[in-house]
C-alpha positions in Angstrom: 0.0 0.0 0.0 1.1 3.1 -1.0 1.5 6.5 1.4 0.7 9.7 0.1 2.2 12.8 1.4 1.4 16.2 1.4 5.0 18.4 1.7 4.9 22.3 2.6 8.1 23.9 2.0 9.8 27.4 3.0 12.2 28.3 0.7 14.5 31.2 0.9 14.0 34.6 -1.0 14.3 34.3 -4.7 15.0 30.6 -4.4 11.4 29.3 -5.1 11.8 28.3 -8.7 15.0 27.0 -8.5 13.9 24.9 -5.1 10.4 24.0 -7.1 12.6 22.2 -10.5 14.8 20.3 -8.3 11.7 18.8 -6.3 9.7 18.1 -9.3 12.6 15.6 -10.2 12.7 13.8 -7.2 11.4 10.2 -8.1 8.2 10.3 -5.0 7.2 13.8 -6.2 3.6 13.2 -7.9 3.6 17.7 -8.5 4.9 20.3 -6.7 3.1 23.6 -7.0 4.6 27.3 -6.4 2.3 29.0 -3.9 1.5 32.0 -2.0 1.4 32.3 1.6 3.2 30.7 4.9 4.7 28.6 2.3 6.7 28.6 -1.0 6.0 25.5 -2.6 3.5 22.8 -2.0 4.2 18.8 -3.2 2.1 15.8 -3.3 4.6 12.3 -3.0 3.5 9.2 -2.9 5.9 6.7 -0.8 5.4 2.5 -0.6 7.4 3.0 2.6 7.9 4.8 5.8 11.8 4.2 5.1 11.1 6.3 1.3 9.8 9.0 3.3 12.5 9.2 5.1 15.0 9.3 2.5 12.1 12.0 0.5 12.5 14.2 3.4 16.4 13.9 3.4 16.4 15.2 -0.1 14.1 17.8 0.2 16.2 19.1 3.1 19.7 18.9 1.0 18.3 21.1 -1.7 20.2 24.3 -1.7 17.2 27.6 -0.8 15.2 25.2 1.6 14.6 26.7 5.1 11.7 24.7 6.9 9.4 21.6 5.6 6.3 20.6 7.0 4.8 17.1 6.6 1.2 15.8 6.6 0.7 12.2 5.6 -2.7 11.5 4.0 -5.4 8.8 6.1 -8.0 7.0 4.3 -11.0 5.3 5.4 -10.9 2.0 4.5 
């Protein structure tokens, strides 16, 4: 079963674009959307694994112009 994540990212100023490319080729990343508000770009992922998320997050964080991610894991009724 596959997890999908919901990834709100702060990016520093000017760096949004840049920050938004380099997401959008990550493997997990479903889209990533440039935004307005609290924060700069927000990215759908879908993950088979706790351990991918993980490692998702880890690259997120090593991209060059990010300040702060938040992450909210989607819960389905079954």
């Amino acid at each position: 079963m596959a997890f999908e994540v919901f990834l709100l990212i702060q990016t520093r100023v000017g760096k949004v674009f840049e920050v938004s490319e380099k997401i959008k080729s990550i493997n997990w990343i479903k889209v990533a959307y440039s935004v307005t508000g609290p924060y700069d770009i927000i990215a759908l992922a879908e993950v088979d694994r706790v351990d991918d998320l993980e490692s998702l997050i880890k690259m997120i964080h090593s991209i060059d112009g990010v300040e702060r991610t938040l992450t909210a894991m989607v819960i389905r009724k079954h």
